[in-house]
C-alpha positions, 0 to 999 in steps of 0.5 A: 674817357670813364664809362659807367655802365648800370646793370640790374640784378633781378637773379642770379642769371643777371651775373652772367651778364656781367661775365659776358660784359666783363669777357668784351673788357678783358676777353684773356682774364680768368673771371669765373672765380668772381662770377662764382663768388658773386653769385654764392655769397652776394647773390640777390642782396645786390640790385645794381652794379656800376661797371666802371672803366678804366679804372687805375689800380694802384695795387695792380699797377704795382705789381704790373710795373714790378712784373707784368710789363715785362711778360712777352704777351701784353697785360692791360695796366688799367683795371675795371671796377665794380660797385654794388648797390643794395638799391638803386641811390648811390648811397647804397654802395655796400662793396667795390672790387677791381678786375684786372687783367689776369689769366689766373684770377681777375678779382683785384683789391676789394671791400665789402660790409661784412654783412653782406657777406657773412656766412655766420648769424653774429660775428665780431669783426675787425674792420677799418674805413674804406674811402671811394670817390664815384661822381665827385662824391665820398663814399665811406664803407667799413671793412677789412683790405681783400684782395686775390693772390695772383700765383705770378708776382703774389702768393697768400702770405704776400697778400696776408701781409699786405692786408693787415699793413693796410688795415693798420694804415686805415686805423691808425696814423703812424702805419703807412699804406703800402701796395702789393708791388711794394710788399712783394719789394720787401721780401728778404733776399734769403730764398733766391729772386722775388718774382715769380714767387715761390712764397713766403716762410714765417720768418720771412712773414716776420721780416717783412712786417718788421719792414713795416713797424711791427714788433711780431711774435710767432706762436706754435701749436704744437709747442703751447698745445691746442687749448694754450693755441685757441687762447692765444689766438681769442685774446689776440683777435679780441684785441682788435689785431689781425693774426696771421694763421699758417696752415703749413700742411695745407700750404696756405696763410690766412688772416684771422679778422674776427670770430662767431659770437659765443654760443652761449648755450654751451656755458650749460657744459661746462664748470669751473673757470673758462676762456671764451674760445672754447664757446665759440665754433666759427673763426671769421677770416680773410682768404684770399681764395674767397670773397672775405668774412669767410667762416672757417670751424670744423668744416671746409676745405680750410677748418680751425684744426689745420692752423698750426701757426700765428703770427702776431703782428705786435706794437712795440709797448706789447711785451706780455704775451697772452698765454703768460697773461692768462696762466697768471690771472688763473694762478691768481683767480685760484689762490682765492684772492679774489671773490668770484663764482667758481663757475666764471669766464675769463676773458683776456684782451689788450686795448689802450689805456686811452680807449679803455678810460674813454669806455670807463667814463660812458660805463661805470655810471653807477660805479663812481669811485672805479670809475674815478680810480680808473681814469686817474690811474697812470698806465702805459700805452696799451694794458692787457684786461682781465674781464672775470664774468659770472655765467650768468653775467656773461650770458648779459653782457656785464662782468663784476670783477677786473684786473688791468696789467702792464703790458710793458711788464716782463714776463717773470715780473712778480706784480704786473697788476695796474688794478684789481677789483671783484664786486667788494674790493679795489685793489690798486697801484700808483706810478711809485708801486705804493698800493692801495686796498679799498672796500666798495660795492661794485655793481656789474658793468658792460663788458668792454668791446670796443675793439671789435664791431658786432655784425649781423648777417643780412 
């Protein structure tokens, strides 16, 4: 039979209590790791924990049939699982996470609202829906798919890859959810025997996100440069995709999930034309050595200056890359064919030309005739966007000037522009690439932020 156990949270000693509980559970697992995360970074937001058990994990029976069934000493196959509660109704369920059995680290496959969690006052995070059934009812929470590598079978990029294959499988019908066990099976064979591990290079990575229907680019810092390399790395994200960061020198990958919103008291230091990443001192990542929604900037064990890859897991209709897209949007800003103020921010994203009309049709109230040519434009699958915002515009929100481009352009193409617009003028492109040049007054409207979900520390 399920057992449910309640246990009250009314300081921090309260965890402790849980260790002790957790010990008579599964008295050989490592749960110091977990007990030390709760108490640091949940602390006394939660008031109550649900103690379930058996609880059947599928990810840690993957990797128990996989590995764990073998070992001489015997591993227990059912996990334990933990729900938190911000009050005492079941409503409040804000995070799960399951135990395992494992002498190197208990914290199994967990999620959690980002707010209760962040380490950082407003961040932009990407998250997806996270079912869970407790008493015969649904529970929905957002988040992003975390889990605890276990060093045996699963090092931090089988985990890396893992999270962002069932990220997308929570986003968008046509990724399937895969467990651990399965992404650890699709290991290329190149290096020798997959259990016990002895991790993954980026090729590797590569390969097996490939395995998954990913089309994936890999991005080095030493060859772009650091101020290319944070570009890259902000339009990415800001595009609603999870990035693969390796910190070779560290031995150690993350996946880039979000970013501390903008200080904008820095647009006061600078001139001239900018990228939004350069406002921003915060990168919110998922490691598997710590609960996610971790801030990784220029403090840490782990700090933004340490990442020296990416690796972007693309669809297949994303041929342009971000770097070609923003070198050519400032090769085109600076020839004066456009009329924006000289101090701007250029904020570069990919998004569906299906989500980008949706916000188009809510936003554009007060712009009928862009809003008309924008939902009448054909466009391929995904567009890259170029939103171009005065200062002061960008401190409110609002840009005033637009390029959409083709994704599905080649790198040299001369004319990958769709549409281009500034606060007099929209300039655009039918399906036969007969272009059209209109004036029209353009008042300034939201920046498109669909892609990413605005949280606020609790």
């Amino acid at each position: 039979m399920i057992s449910y156990k309640e246990l009250h949270i009314q300081g921090l000693q309260d965890y402790d209590l849980l260790h002790k509980e957790l010990e008579i559970l599964r008295p050989n697992a490592n749960h110091l790791h977990l007990i030390k995360e709760l108490k640091c970074r949940i602390g006394l937001k939660c008031k109550k924990i649900v103690i379930e058990q058996p609880y059947r994990d599928a990810d840690f029976s993957s990797v128990h049939t996989l590995f764990y069934s073998k070992k001489h000493f015997y591993v227990e196959r059912d996990c334990i699982r933990l729900l938190f509660l911000a009050d005492e109704e079941l409503e409040s369920i804000f995070g799960v996470i399951s135990v395992r059995d494992s002498t190197t680290d208990s914290r199994g496959r967990a999620a959690f609202k980002p707010k209760y969690l962040l380490q950082v006052n407003k961040a932009f995070i990407l998250q997806s829906p996270h079912k869970l059934n407790l008493f015969g009812e649904e529970f929905k929470t957002n988040s992003f798919p975390w889990m605890a590598q276990d060093t045996d079978v699963d090092v931090c990029a089988h985990i890396a890859v893992w999270s962002v294959v069932n990220y997308y499988s929570q986003k968008r019908a046509n990724y399937a959810s895969k467990t651990i066990g399965k992404i650890v099976e699709q290991t290329p064979n190149s290096l020798g025997r997959k259990t016990p591990s002895t991790g993954l290079n980026l090729q590797q990575i590569s390969d097996i996100l490939q395995e998954n229907g990913f089309y994936p680019l890999i991005i080095s810092r030493d060859q772009l440069g650091q101020q290319m390399f944070s570009q890259a790395l902000y339009s990415y994200v800001e595009s609603g995709i999870p990035v693969i960061a390796a910190l070779t020198k560290k031995a150690h990958a993350i996946v880039v999930t979000g970013h501390e919103a903008a200080n904008l008291d820095r647009l006061s230091q600078h001139t001239g034309i900018i990228t939004p990443d350069e406002l921003i001192s915060n990168w919110i990542v998922s490691d598997d050595n710590h609960l996610p929604f971790q801030a990784v900037g220029t403090k840490g064990r782990y700090q933004q200056q340490d990442i020296d890859y990416l690796v972007v897991p693309l669809a297949e209709k994303m041929y342009l890359n971000a770097n070609t897209v923003v070198e050519r949007v400032k090769n085109l800003l600076h020839s004066n064919t456009l009329s924006i103020p000289k101090n701007s921010v250029l904020r570069v994203y990919l998004t569906s030309s299906k989500a980008l009309k949706r916000v188009a049709s809510k936003n554009y109230a007060e712009n009928k005739r862009l809003t008309y040519v924008t939902l009448s434009l054909p466009m391929p699958q995904f567009v890259w966007c170029a939103d171009i915002a005065s200062y002061e515009e960008y401190k409110n929100g609002l840009t005033s000037a637009r390029i959409i481009i083709d994704s599905t352009a080649g790198t040299y193409e001369a004319e990958p522009w769709l549409l281009i617009h500034d606060k007099n003028e929209l300039k655009y492109l039918d399906e036969k690439r007969n272009t059209y040049l209109e004036s029209t007054k353009i008042k300034p409207y939201k920046l498109y932020t669909n892609n990413l979900i605005e949280v606020d520390k609790l």
